[in-house]
C-alpha positions as CSV (number, residue, x, y, z in Angstrom):
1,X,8.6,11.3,32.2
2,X,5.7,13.9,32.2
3,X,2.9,13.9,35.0
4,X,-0.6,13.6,34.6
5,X,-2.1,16.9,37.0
6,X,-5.1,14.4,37.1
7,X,-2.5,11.6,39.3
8,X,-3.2,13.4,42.4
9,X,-1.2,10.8,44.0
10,X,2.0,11.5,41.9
11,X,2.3,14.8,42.4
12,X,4.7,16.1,43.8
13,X,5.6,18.4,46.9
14,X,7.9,20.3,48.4
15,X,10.5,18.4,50.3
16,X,8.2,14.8,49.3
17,X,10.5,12.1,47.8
18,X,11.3,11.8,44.4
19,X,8.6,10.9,41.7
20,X,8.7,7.5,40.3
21,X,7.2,6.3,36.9
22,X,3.7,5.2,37.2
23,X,2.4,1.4,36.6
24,X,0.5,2.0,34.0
25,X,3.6,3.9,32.2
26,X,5.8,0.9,32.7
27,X,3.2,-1.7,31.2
28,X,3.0,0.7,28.4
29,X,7.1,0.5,27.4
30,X,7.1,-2.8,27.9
31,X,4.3,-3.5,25.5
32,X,5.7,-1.2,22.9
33,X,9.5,-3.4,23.8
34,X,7.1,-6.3,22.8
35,X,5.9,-4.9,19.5
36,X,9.1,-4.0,18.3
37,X,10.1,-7.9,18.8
38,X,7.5,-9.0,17.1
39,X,7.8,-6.4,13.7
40,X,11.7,-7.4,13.5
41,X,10.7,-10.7,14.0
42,X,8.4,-10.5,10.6
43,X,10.8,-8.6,8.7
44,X,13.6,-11.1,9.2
45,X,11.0,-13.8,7.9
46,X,9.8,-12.0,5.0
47,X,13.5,-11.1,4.1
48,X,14.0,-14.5,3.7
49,X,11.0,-15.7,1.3
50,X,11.4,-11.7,-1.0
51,X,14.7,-10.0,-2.4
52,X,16.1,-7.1,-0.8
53,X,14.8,-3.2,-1.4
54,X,17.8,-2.8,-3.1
55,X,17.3,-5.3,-5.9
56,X,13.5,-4.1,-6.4
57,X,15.3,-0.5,-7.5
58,X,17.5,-3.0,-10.3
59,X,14.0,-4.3,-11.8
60,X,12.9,-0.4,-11.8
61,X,16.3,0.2,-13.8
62,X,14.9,-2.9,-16.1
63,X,11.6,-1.3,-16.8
64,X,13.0,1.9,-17.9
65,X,15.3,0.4,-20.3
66,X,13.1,-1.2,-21.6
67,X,10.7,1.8,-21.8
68,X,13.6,3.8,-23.5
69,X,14.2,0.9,-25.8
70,X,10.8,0.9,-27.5
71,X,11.0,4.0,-29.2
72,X,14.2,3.2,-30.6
73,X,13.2,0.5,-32.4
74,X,10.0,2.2,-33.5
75,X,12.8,5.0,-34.8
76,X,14.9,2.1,-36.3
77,X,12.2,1.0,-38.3
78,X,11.2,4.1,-39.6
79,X,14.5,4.7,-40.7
80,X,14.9,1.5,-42.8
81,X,11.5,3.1,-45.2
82,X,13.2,4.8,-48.1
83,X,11.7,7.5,-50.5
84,X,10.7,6.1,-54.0
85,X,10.9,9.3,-55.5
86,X,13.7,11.8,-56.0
87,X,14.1,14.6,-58.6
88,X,16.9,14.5,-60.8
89,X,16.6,18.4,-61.8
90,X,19.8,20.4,-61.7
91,X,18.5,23.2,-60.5
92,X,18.9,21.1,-57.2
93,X,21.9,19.4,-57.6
94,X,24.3,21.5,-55.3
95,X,21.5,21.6,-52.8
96,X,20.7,20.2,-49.4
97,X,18.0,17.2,-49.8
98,X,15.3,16.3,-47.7
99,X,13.5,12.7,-47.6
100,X,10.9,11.6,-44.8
101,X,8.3,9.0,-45.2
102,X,5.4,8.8,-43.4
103,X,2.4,6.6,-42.5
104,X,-1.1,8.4,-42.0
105,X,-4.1,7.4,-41.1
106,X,-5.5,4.0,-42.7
107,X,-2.5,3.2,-43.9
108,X,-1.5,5.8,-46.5
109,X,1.6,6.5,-47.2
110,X,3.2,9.8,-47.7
111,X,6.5,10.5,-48.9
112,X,7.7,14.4,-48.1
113,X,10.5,15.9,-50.7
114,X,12.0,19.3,-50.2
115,X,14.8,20.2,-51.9
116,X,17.0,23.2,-51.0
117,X,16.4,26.3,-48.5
118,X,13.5,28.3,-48.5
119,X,15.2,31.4,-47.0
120,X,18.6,30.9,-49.0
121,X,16.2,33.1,-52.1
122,X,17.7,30.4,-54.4
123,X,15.4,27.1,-55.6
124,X,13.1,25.5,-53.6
125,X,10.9,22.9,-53.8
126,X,8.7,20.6,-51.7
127,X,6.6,18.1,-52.9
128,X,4.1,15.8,-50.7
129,X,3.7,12.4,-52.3
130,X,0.9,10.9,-51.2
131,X,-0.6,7.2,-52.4
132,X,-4.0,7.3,-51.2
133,X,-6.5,3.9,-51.0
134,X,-9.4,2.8,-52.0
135,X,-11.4,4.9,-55.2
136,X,-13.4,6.9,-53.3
137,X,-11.8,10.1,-52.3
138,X,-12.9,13.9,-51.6
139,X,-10.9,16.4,-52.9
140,X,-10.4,19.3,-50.8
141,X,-10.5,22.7,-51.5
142,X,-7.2,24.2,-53.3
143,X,-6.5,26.6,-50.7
144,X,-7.1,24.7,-47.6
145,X,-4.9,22.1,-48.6
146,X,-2.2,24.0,-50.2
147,X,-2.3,26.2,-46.8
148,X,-2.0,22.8,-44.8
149,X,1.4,21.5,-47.3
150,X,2.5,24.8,-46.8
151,X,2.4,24.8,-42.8
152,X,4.1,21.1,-43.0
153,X,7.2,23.0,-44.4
154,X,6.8,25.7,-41.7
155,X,5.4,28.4,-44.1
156,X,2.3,30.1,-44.2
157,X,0.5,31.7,-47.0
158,X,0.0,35.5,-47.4
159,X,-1.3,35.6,-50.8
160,X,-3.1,33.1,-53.3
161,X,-4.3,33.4,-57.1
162,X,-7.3,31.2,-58.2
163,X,-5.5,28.3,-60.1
164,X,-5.2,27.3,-63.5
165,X,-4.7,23.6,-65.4
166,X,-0.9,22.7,-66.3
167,X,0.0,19.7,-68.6
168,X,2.2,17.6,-67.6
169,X,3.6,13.7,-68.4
170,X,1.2,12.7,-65.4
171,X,-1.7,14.7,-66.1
172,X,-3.1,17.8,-65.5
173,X,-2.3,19.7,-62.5
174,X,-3.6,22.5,-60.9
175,X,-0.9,25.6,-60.4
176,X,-1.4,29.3,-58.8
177,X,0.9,32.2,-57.7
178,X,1.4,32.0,-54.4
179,X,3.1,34.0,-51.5
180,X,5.1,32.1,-48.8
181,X,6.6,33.6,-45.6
182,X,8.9,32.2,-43.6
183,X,9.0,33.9,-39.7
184,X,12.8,34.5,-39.1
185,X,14.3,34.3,-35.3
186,X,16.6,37.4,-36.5
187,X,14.6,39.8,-37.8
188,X,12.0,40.3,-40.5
189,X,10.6,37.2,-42.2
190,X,11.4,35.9,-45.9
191,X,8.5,36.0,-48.3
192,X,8.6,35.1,-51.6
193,X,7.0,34.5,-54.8
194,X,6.3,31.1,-56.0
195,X,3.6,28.6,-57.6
196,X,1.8,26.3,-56.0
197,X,0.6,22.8,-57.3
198,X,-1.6,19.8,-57.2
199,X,-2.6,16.8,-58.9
200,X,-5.8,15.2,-57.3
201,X,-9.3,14.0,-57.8
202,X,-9.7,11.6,-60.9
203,X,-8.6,7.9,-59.9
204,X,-5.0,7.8,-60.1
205,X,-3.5,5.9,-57.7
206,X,-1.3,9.1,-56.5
207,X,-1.7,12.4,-55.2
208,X,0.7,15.3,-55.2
209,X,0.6,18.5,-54.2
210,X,3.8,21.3,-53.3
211,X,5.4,24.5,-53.9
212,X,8.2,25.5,-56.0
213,X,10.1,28.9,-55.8
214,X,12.7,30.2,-58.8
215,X,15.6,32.1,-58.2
216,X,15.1,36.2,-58.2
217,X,16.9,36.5,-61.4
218,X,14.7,34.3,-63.3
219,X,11.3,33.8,-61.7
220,X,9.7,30.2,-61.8
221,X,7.1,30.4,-64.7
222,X,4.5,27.1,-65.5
223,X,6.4,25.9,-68.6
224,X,9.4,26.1,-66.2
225,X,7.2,24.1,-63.5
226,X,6.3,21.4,-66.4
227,X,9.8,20.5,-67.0
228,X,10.7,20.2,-63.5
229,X,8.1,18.3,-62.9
230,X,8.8,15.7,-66.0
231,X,12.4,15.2,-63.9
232,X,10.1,13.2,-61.1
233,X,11.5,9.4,-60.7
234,X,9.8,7.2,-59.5
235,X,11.6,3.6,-58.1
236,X,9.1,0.5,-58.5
237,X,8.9,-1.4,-55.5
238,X,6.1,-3.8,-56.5
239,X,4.3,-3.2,-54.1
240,X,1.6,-0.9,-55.2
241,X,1.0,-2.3,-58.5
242,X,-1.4,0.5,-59.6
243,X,1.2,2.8,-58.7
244,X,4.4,1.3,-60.7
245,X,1.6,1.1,-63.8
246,X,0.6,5.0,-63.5
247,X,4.6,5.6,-63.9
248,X,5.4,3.8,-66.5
249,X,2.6,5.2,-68.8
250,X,3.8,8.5,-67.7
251,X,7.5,7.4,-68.0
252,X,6.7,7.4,-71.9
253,X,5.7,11.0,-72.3
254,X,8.5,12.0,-70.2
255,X,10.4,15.1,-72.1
256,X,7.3,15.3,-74.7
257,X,6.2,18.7,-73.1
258,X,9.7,20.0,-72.5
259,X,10.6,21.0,-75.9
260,X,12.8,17.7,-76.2
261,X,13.2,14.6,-77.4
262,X,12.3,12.2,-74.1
263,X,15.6,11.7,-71.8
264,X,15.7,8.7,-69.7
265,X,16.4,9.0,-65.4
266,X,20.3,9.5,-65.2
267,X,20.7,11.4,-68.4
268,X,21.9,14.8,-68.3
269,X,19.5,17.1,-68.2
270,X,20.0,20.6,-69.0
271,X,18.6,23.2,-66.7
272,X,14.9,25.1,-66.6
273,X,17.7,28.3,-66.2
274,X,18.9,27.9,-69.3
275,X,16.2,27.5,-71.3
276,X,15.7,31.2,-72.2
277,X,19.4,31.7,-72.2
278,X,21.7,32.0,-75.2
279,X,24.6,29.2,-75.7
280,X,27.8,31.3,-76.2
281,X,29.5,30.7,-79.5
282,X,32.2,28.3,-79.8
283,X,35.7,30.1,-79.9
284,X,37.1,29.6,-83.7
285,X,39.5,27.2,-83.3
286,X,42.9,27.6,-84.7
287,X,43.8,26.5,-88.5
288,X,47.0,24.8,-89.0
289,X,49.5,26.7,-90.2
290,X,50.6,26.2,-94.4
291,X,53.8,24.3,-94.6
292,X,56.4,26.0,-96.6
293,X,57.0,25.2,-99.8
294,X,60.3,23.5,-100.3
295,X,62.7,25.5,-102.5
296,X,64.2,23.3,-105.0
């Protein structure tokens, strides 16, 4: 034990006796001895009204399950929503397909389409579906929002013409030459040519807007466009009764301003490829041969 140099009297000297603890040192150990009793003497009470430390770690455990479990529903329930819309083209037959639905803000509904790879230079497509509500809607401007549909897809516009009105089954929509580029991790990124399209404005109970890229040996022109665009099916839910009417209307030009007769979903359908293409000539098929004459 340490010595005050203010304890004159505890001091010690040569050849004095050795130094005891002082009083006030031993009534300090013996009221921290006390103190001690007393705090173990709590914590074997409390012990006995709470659960161990150990088991508060387990309702921890609890909470975070639970925590981890709520976005997986949230994720479940997103799953079970289904596009309503596909494209029954075959220019996209052999490729990959993309569906997503979304839910914006005040409840409008969104359905994203892409079909094939962007940087594979064969056909691409995307198309955002959109049903908006109520009448009253401002219609941005065209290169804003095609910039924005572009950026969704991870693109970005380099170049854009001022557009021009397309006919189509479902109205009329608004198409321009436009220039995508797609940054590449590997080296220079892939532009291309394509068109990009809208339908908006007026009161129909749908908006769509997207891009859609040909193939190099046969750029995408608007007729082209038009008669991928009359492929568009459409699923009735009943949901969105405005919506299932606008399709069936259109459902009945469908083919009208494709140079054919109309084709119903699930028909074969030729391709916008071939249109310009000439049909080889059947092979002559062989005559049967003249029986011999029997002689007599």
């Amino acid at each position: 034990m340490s010595v005050s140099g203010f304890d004159q009297e505890y001091v010690t000297h040569p050849g004095a006796e050795p130094l005891y603890a002082r009083p006030l040192g031993n009534l300090a150990a013996a009221m921290i001895g006390v103190v001690a009793f007393v705090v173990l003497g709590a914590a074997l009470v409390l012990t006995g009204d709470h659960p161990p430390a150990v088991e508060s770690h387990n309702d921890e455990d609890a909470l975070r399950a639970l925590a981890a479990a709520a976005p997986a529903a949230e994720t479940a329930s997103a799953a079970k929503q289904y596009s309503a819309f596909d494209l029954s083209s075959p220019e996209f037959a052999k490729d990959k397909k993309s569906f997503t639905v979304k839910q914006l803000e005040g409840g409008v509904r969104e359905d994203n389409l892409t079909f094939g790879r962007f940087a594979s230079g064969e056909a691409y497509m995307r198309l955002d579906i959109r049903q908006p509500s109520g009448e009253k809607r401002t219609v941005p401007d065209f290169f804003l929002d095609l910039t924005r549909h572009a950026a969704q897809a991870g693109l970005s516009v380099t170049k854009i013409s001022q557009p021009t009105p397309l006919s189509t089954r479902f109205g009329s929509f608004e198409v321009a030459d436009i220039r995508l580029s797609q940054p590449s991790s590997e080296g220079a990124a892939t532009e291309r040519a394509c068109l990009a399209l809208r339908l908006a404005g007026g009161k129909q109970p749908v908006e769509i807007a997207g891009l859609s890229c040909g193939v190099p040996a046969k750029p995408l022109d608007r007729r082209a466009l038009s008669c991928i665009l009359d492929r568009l099916d459409y699923s009735a839910s009943g949901e969105n009764k405005a919506l299932d009417a606008f399709f069936l209307a259109a459902e009945q030009e469908r083919g009208k301003g494709c140079g054919g007769a109309a084709l119903s979903p699930g028909a074969t359908k030729s391709s916008w490829l071939d249109a310009h293409s000439t049909m080889p000539a059947l092979k002559n098929e062989p005559t049967p041969a003249k029986r011999a004459k029997k002689t007599r």
